[in-house]
Structures are given as structure tokens and as C-alpha cells.
HTML snippet that shows the backbone in 3Dmol.js (N, CA, C, O; Angstrom):
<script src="https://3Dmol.org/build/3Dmol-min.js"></script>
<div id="view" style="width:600px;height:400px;position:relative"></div>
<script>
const pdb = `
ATOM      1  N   UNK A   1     -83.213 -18.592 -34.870  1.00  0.00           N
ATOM      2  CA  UNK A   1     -82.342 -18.746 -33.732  1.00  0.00           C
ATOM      3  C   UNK A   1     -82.819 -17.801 -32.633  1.00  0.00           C
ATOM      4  O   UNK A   1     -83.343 -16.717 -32.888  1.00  0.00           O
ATOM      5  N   UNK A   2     -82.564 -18.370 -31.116  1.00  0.00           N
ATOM      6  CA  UNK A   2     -83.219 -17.977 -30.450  1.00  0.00           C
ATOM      7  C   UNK A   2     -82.390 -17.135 -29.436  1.00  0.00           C
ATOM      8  O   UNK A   2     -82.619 -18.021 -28.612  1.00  0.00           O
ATOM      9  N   UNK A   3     -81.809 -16.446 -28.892  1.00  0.00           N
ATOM     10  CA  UNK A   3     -80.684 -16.015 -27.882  1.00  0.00           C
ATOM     11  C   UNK A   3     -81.121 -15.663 -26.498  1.00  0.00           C
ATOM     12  O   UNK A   3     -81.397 -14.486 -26.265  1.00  0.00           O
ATOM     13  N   UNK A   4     -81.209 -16.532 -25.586  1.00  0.00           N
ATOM     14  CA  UNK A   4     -81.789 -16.457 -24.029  1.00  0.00           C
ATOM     15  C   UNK A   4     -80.387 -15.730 -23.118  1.00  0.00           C
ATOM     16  O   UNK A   4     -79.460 -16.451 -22.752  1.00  0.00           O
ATOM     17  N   UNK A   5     -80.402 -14.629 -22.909  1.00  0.00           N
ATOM     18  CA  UNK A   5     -79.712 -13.872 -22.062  1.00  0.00           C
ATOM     19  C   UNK A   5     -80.027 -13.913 -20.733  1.00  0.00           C
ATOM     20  O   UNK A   5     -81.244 -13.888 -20.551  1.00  0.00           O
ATOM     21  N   UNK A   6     -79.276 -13.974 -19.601  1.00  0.00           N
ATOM     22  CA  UNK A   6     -79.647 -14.376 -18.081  1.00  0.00           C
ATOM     23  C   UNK A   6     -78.703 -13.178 -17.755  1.00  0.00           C
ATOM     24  O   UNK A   6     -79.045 -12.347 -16.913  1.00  0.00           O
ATOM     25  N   UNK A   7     -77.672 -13.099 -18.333  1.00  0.00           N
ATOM     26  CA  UNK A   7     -76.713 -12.233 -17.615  1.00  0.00           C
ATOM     27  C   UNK A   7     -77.104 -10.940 -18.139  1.00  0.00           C
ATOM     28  O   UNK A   7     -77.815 -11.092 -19.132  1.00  0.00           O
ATOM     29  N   UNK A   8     -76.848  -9.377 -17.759  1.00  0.00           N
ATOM     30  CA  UNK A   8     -77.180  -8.107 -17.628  1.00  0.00           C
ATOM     31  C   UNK A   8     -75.948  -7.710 -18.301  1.00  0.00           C
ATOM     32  O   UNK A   8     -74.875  -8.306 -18.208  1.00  0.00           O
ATOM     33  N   UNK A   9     -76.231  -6.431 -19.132  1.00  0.00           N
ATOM     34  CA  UNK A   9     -75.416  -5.233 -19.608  1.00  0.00           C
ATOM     35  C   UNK A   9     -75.803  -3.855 -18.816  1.00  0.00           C
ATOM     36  O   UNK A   9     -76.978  -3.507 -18.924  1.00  0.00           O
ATOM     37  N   UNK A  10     -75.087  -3.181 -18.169  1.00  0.00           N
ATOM     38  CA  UNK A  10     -74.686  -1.731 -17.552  1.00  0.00           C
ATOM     39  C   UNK A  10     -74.163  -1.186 -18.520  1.00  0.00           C
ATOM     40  O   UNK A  10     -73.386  -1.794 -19.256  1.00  0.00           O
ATOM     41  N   UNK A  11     -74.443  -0.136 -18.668  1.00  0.00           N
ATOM     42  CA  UNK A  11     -73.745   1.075 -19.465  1.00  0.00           C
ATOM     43  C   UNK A  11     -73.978   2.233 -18.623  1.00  0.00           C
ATOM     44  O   UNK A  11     -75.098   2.469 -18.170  1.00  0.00           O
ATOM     45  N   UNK A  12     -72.792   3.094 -18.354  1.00  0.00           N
ATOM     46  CA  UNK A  12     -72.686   4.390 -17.333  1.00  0.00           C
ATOM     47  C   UNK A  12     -72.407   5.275 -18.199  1.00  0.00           C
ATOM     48  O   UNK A  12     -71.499   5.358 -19.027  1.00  0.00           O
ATOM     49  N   UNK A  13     -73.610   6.195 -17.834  1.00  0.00           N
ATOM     50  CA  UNK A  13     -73.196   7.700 -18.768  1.00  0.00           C
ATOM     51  C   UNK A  13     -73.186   8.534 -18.232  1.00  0.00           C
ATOM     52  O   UNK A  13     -74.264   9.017 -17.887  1.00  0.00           O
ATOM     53  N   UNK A  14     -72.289   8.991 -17.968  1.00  0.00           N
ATOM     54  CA  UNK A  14     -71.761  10.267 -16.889  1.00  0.00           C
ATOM     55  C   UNK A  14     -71.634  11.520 -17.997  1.00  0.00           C
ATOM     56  O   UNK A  14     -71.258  12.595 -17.530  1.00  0.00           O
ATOM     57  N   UNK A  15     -71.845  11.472 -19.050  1.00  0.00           N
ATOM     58  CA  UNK A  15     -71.394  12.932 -19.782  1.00  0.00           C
ATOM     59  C   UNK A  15     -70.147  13.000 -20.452  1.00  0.00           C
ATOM     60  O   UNK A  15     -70.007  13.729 -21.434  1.00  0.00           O
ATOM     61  N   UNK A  16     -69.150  12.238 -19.960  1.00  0.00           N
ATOM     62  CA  UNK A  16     -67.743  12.444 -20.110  1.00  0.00           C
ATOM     63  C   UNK A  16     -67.434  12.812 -21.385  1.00  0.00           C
ATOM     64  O   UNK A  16     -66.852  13.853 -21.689  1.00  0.00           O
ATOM     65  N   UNK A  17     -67.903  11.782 -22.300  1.00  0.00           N
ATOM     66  CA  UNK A  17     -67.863  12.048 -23.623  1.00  0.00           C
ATOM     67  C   UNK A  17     -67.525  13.167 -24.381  1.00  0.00           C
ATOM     68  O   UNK A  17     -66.742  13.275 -25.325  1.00  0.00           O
ATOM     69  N   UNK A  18     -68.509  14.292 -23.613  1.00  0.00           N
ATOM     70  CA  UNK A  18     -68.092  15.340 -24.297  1.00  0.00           C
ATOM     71  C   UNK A  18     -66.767  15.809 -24.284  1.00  0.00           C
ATOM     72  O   UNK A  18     -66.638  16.937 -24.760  1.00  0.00           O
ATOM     73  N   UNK A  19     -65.518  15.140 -23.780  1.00  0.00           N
ATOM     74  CA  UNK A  19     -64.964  16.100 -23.520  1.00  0.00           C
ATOM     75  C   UNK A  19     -63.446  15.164 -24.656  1.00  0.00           C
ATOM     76  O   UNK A  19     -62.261  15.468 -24.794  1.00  0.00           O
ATOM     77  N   UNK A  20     -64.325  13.945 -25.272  1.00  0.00           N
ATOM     78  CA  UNK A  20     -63.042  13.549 -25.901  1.00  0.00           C
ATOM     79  C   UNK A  20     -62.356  14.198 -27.138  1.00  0.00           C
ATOM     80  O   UNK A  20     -62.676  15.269 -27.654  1.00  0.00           O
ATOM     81  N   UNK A  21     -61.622  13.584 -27.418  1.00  0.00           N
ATOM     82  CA  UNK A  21     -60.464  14.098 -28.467  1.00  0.00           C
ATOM     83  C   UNK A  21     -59.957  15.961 -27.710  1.00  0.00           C
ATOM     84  O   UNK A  21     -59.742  16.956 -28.402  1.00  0.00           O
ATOM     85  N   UNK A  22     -59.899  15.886 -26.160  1.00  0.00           N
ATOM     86  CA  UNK A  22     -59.202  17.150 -25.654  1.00  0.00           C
ATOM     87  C   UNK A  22     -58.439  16.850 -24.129  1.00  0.00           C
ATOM     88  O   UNK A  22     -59.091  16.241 -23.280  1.00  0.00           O
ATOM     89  N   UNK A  23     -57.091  17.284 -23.834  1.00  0.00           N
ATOM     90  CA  UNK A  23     -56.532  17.409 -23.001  1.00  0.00           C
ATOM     91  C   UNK A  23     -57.060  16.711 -21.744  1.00  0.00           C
ATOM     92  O   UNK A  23     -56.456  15.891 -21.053  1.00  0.00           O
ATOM     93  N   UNK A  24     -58.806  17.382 -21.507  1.00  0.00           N
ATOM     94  CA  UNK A  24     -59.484  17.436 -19.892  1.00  0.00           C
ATOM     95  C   UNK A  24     -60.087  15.786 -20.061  1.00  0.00           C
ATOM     96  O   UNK A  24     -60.437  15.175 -19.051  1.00  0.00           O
ATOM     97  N   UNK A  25     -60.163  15.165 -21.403  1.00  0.00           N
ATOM     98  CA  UNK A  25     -60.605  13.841 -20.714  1.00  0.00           C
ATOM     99  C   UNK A  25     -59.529  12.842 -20.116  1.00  0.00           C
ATOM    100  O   UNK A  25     -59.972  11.728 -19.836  1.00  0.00           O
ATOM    101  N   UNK A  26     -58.612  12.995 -19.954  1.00  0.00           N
ATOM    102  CA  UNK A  26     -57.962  12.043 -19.463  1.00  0.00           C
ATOM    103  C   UNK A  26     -57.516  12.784 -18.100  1.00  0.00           C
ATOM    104  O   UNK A  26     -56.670  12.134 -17.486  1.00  0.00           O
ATOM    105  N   UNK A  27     -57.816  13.748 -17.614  1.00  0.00           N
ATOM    106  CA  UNK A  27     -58.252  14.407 -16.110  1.00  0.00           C
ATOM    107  C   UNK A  27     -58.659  14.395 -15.274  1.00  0.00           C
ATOM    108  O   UNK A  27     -58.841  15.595 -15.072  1.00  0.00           O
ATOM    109  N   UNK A  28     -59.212  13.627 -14.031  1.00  0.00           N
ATOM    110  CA  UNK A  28     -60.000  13.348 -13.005  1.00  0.00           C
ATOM    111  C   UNK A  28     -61.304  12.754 -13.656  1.00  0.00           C
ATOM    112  O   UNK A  28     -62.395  13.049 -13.168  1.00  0.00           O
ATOM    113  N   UNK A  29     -61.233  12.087 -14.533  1.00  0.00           N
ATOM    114  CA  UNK A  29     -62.661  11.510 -15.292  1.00  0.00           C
ATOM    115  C   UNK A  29     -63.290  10.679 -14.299  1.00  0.00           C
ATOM    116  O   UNK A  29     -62.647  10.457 -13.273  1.00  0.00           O
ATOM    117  N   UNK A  30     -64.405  10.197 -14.427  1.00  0.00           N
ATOM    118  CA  UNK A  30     -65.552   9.629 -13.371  1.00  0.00           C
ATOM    119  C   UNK A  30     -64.690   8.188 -13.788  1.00  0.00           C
ATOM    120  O   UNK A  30     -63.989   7.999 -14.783  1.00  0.00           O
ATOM    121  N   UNK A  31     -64.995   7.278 -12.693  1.00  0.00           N
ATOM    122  CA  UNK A  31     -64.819   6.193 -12.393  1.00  0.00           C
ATOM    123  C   UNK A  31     -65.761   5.575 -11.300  1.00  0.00           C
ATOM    124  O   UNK A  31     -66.490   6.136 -10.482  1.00  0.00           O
ATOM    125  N   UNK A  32     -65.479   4.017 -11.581  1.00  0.00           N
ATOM    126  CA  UNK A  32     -66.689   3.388 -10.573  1.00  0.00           C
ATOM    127  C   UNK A  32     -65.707   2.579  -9.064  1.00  0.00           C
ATOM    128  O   UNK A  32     -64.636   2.065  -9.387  1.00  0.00           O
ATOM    129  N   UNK A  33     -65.984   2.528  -7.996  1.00  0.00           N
ATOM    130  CA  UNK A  33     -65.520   1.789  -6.876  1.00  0.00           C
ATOM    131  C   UNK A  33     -65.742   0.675  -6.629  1.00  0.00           C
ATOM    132  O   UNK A  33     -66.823   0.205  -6.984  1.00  0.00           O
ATOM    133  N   UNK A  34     -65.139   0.167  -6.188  1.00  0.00           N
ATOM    134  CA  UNK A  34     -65.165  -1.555  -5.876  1.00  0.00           C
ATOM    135  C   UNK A  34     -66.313  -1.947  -5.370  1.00  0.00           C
ATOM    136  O   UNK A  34     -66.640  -3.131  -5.448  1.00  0.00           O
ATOM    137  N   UNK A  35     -67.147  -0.967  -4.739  1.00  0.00           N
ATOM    138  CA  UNK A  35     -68.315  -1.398  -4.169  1.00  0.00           C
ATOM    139  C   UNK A  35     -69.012  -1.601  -5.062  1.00  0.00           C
ATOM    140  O   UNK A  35     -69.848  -2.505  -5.053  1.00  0.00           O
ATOM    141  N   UNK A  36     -68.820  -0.792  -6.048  1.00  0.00           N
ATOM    142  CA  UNK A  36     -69.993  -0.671  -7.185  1.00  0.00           C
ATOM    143  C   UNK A  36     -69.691  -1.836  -7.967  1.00  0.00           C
ATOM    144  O   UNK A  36     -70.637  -2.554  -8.292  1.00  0.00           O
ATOM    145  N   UNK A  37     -68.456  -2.158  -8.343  1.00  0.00           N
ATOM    146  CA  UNK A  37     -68.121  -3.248  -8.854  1.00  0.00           C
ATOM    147  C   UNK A  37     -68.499  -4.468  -8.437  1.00  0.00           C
ATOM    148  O   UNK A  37     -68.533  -5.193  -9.432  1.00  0.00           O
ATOM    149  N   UNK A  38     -68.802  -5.066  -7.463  1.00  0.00           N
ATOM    150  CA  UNK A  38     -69.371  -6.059  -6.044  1.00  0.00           C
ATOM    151  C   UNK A  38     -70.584  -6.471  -6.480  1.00  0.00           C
ATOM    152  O   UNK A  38     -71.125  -7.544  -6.746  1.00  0.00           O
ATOM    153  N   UNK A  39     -71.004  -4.732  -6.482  1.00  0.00           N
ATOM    154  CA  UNK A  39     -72.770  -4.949  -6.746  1.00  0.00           C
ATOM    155  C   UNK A  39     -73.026  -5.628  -8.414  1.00  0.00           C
ATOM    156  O   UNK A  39     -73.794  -6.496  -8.830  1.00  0.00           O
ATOM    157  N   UNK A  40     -72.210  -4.952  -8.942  1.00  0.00           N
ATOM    158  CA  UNK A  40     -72.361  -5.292 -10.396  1.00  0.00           C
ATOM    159  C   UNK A  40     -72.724  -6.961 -10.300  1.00  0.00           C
ATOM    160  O   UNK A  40     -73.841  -7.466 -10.187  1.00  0.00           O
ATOM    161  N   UNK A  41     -71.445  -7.618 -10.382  1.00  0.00           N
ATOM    162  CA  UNK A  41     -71.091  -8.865  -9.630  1.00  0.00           C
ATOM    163  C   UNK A  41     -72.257  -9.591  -8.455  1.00  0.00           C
ATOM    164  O   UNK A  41     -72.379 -10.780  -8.162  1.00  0.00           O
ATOM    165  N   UNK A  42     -72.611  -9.040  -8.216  1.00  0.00           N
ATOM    166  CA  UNK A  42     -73.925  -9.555  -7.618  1.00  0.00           C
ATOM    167  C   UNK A  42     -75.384  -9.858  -8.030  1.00  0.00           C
ATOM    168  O   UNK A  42     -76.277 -10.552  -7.544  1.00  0.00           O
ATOM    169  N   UNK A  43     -75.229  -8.737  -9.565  1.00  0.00           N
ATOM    170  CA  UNK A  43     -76.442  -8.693 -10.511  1.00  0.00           C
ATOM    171  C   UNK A  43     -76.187  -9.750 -11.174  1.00  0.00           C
ATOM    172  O   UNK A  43     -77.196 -10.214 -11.705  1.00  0.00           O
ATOM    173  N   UNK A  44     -74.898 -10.532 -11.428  1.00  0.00           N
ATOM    174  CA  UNK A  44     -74.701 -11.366 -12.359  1.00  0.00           C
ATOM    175  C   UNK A  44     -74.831 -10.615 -13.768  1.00  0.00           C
ATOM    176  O   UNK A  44     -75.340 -11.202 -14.722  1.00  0.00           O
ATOM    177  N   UNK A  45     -74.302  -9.146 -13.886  1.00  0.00           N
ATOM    178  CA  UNK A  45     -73.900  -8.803 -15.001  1.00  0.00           C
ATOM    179  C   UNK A  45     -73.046  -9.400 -15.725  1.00  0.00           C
ATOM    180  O   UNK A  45     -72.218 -10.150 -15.209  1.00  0.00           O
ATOM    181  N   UNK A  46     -73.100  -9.129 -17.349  1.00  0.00           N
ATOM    182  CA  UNK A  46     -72.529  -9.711 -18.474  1.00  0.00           C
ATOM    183  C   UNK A  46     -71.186  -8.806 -19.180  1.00  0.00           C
ATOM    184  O   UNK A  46     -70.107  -9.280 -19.535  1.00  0.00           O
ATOM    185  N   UNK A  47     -71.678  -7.217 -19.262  1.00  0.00           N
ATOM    186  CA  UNK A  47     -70.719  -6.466 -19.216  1.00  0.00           C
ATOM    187  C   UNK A  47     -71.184  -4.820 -18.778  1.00  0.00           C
ATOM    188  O   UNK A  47     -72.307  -4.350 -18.597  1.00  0.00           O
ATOM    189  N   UNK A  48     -70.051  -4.290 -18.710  1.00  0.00           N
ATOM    190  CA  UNK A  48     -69.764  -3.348 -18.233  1.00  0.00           C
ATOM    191  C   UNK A  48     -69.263  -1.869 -19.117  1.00  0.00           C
ATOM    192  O   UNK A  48     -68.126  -1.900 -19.587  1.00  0.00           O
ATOM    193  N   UNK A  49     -70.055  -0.669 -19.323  1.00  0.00           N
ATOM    194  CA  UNK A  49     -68.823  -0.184 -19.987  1.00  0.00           C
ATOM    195  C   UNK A  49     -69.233   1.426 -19.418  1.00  0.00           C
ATOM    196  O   UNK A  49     -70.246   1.606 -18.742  1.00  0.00           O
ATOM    197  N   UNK A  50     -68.469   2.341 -19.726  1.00  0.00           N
ATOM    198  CA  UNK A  50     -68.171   3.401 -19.116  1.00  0.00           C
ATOM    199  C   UNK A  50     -67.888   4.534 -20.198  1.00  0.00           C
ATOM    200  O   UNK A  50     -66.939   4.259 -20.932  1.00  0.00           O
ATOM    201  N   UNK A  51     -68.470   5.666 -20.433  1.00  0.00           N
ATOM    202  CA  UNK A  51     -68.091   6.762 -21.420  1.00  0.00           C
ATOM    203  C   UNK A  51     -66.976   7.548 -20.614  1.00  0.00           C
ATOM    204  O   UNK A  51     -66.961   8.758 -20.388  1.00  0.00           O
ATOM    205  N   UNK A  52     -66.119   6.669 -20.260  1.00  0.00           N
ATOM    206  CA  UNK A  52     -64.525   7.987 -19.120  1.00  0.00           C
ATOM    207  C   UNK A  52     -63.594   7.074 -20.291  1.00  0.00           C
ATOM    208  O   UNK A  52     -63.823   6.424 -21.311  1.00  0.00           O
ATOM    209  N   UNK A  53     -62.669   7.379 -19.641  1.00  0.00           N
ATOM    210  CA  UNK A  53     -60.865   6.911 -20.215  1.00  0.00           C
ATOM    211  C   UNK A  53     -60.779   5.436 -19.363  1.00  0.00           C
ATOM    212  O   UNK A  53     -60.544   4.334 -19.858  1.00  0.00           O
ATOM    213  N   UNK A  54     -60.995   5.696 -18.189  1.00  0.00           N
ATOM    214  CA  UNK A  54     -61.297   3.839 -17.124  1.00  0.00           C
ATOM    215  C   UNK A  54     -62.132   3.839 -16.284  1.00  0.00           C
ATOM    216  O   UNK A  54     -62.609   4.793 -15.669  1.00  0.00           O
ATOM    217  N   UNK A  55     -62.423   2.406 -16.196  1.00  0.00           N
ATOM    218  CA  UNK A  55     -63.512   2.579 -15.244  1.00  0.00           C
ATOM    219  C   UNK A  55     -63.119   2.201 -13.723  1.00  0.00           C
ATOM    220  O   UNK A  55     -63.966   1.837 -12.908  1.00  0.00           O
ATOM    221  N   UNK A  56     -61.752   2.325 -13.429  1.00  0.00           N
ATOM    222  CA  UNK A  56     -61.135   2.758 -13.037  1.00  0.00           C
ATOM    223  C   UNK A  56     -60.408   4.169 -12.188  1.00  0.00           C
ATOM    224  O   UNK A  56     -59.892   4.909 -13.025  1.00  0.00           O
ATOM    225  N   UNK A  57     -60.278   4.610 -11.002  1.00  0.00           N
ATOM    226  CA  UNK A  57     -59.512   5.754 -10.695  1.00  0.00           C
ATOM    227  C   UNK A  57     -57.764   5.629 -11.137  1.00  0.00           C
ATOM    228  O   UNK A  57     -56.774   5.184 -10.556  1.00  0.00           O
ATOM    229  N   UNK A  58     -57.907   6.009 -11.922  1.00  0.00           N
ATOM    230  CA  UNK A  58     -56.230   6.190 -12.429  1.00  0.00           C
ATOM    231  C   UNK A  58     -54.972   7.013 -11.775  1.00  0.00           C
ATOM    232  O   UNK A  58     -53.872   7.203 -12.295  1.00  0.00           O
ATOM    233  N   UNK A  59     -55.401   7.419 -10.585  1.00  0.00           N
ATOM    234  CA  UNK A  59     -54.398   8.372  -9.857  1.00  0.00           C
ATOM    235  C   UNK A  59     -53.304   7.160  -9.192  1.00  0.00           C
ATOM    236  O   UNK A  59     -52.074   7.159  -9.257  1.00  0.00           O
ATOM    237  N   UNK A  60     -53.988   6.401  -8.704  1.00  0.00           N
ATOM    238  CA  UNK A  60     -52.952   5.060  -8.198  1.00  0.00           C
ATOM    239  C   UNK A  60     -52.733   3.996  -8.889  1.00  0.00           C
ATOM    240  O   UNK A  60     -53.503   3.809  -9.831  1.00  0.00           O
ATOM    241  N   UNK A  61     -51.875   3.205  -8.702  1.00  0.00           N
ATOM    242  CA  UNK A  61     -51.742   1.750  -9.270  1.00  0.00           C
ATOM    243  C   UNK A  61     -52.519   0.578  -8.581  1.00  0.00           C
ATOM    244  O   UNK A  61     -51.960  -0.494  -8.348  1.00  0.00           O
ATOM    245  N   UNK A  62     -53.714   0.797  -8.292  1.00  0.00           N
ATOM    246  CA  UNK A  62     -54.571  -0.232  -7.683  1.00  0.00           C
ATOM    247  C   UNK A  62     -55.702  -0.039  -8.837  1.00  0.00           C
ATOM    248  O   UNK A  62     -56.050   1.013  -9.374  1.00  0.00           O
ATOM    249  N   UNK A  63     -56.141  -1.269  -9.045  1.00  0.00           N
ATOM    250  CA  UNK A  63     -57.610  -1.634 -10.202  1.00  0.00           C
ATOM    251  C   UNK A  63     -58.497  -2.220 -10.001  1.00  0.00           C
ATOM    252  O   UNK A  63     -58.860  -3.049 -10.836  1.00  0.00           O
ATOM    253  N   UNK A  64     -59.185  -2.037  -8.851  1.00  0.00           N
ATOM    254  CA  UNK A  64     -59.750  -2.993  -8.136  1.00  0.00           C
ATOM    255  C   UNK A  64     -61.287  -3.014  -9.326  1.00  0.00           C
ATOM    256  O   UNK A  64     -61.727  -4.013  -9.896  1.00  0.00           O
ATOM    257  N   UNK A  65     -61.718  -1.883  -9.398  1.00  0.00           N
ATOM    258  CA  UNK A  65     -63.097  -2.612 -10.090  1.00  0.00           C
ATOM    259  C   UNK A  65     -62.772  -3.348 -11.261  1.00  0.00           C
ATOM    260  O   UNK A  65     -63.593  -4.226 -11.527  1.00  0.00           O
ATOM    261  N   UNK A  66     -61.908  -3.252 -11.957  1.00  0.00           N
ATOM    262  CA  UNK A  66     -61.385  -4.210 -13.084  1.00  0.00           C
ATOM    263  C   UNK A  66     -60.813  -5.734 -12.390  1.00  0.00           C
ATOM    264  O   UNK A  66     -60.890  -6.668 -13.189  1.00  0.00           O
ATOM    265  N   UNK A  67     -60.392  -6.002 -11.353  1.00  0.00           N
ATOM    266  CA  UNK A  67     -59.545  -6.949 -10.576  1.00  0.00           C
ATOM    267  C   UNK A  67     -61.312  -7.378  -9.987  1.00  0.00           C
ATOM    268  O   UNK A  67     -61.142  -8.167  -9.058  1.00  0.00           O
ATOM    269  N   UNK A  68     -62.260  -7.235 -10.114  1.00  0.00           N
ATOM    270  CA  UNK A  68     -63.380  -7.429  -9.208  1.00  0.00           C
ATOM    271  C   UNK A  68     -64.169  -7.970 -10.413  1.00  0.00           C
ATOM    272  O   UNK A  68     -64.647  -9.078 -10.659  1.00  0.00           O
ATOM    273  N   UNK A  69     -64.148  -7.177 -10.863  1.00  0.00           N
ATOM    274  CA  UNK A  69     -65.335  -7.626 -12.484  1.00  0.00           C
ATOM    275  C   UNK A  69     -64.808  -8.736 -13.722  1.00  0.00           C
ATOM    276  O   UNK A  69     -65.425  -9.411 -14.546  1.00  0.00           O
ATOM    277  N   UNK A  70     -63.226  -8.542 -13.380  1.00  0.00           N
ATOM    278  CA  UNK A  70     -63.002  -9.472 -14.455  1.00  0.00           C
ATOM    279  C   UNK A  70     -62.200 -10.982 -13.821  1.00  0.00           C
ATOM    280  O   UNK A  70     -61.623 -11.971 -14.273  1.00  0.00           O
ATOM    281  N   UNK A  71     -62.508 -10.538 -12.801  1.00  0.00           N
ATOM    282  CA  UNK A  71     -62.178 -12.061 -11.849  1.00  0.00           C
ATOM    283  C   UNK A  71     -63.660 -13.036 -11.924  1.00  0.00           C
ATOM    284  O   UNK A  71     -63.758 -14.252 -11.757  1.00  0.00           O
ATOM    285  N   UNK A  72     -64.615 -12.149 -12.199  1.00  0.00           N
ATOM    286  CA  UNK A  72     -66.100 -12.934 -12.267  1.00  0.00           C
ATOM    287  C   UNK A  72     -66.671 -12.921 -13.729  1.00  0.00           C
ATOM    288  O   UNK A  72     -67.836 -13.054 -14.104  1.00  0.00           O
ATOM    289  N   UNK A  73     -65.393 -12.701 -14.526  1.00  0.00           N
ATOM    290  CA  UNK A  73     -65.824 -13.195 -16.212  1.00  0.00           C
ATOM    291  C   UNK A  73     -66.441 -12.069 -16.719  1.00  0.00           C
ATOM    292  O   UNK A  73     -66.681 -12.167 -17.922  1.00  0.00           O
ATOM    293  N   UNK A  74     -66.911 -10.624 -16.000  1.00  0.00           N
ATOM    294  CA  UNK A  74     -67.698  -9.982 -16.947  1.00  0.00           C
ATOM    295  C   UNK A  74     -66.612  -8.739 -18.005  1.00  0.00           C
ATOM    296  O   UNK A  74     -65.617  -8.020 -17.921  1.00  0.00           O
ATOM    297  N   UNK A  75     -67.149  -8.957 -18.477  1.00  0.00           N
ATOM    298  CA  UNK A  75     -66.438  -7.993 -19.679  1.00  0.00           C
ATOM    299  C   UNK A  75     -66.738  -6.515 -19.433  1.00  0.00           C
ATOM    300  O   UNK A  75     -67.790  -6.199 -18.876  1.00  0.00           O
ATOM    301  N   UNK A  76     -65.898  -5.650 -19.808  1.00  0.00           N
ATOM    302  CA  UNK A  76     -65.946  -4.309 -19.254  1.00  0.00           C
ATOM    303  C   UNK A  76     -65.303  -3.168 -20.553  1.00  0.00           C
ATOM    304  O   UNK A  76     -64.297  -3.553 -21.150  1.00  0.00           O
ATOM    305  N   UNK A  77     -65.744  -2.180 -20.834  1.00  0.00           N
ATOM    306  CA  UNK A  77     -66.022  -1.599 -22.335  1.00  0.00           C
ATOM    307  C   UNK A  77     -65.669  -0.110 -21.966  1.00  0.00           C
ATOM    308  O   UNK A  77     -66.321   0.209 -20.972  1.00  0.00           O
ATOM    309  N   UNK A  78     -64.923   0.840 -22.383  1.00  0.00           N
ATOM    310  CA  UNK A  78     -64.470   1.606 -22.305  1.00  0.00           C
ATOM    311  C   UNK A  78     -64.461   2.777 -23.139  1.00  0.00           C
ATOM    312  O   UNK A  78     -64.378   2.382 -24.302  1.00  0.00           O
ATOM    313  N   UNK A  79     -64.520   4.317 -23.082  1.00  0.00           N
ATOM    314  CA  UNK A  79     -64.955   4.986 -23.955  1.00  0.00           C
ATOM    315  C   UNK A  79     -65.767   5.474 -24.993  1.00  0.00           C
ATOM    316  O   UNK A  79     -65.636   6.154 -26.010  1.00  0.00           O
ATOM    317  N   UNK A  80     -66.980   4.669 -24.148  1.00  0.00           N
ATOM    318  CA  UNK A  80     -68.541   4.991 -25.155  1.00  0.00           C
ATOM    319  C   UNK A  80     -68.598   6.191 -25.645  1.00  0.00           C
ATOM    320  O   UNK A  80     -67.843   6.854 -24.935  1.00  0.00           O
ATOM    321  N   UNK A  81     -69.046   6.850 -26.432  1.00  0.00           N
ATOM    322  CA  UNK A  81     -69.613   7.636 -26.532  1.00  0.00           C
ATOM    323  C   UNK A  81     -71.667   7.594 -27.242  1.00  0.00           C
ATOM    324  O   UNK A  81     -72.390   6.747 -27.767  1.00  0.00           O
ATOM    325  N   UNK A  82     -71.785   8.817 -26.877  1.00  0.00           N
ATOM    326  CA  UNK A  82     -73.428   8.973 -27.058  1.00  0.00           C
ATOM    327  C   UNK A  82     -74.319   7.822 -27.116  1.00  0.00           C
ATOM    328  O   UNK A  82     -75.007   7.325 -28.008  1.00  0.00           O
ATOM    329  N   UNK A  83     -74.011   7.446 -25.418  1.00  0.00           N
ATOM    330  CA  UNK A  83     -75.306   6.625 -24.943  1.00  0.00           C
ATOM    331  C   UNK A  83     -75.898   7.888 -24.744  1.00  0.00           C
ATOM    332  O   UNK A  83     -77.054   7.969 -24.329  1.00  0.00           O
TER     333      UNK A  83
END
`;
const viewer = $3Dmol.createViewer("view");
viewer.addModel(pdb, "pdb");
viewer.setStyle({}, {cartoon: {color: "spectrum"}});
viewer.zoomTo();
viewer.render();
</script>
């Protein structure tokens, strides 16, 4: 069996990781912007994932890179650790 992939995987490693199972990761953790999300979406990425808590800014109730990425089908993955 043969598996022909067209669409792209992103994985963002900001470090965050280190800081799970403690208080400071769910703290101003890195997140990505709608722009970035756009672009993603423009690569015709497949999915998405992020070593933070969201990939997302969590200070407000707006979700736009999630409302951006998963309006165009790509899947989006949360809390990697050790990429």
C-alpha cells in the first residue's frame, strides 16, 4: 500500500514543554495569530500542532487561529511534547 500525501504537517516547538505538569504552563504560553494561521491555510496544510496549552491566545474569548484552520478542515494537535 501506497500513501500519496499532498497536504503538509507543521509542528511548532517553542520549548514550552518544559514547563508541563507546573503552574507556569498554563501562563502566557506561546500561541500562533491568525496571520499565521492564513498562511498555514495557504500551504494547504494537513495538521497543525503546538507544544503550549493552545494554539491559541487564551487571555480573550476570541479563537481565531482555531476558527481559521478548522474552517479549512485542518486538524490542529495540542501539547506535544519533545519534538
Amino acid at each position: 500500500m501506497t500513501l500519496l500525501w499532498k497536504e503538509k504537517l507543521f509542528l511548532f516547538n517553542t520549548g514550552w514543554d518544559q514547563y508541563w505538569n507546573t503552574n507556569q504552563y498554563f501562563e502566557n504560553h506561546p500561541y500562533l495569530i491568525e496571520k499565521a494561521a492564513q498562511y498555514l491555510g495557504d500551504q494547504r496544510a494537513f495538521l497543525v500542532g503546538i507544544d503550549s496549552v493552545n494554539i491559541d491566545n487564551t487571555s480573550g474569548k476570541d479563537c481565531p487561529v482555531h476558527t481559521t484552520l478548522l474552517a479549512r478542515e485542518i486538524l490542529i494537535i495540542k501539547h506535544l511534547c519533545n519534538l
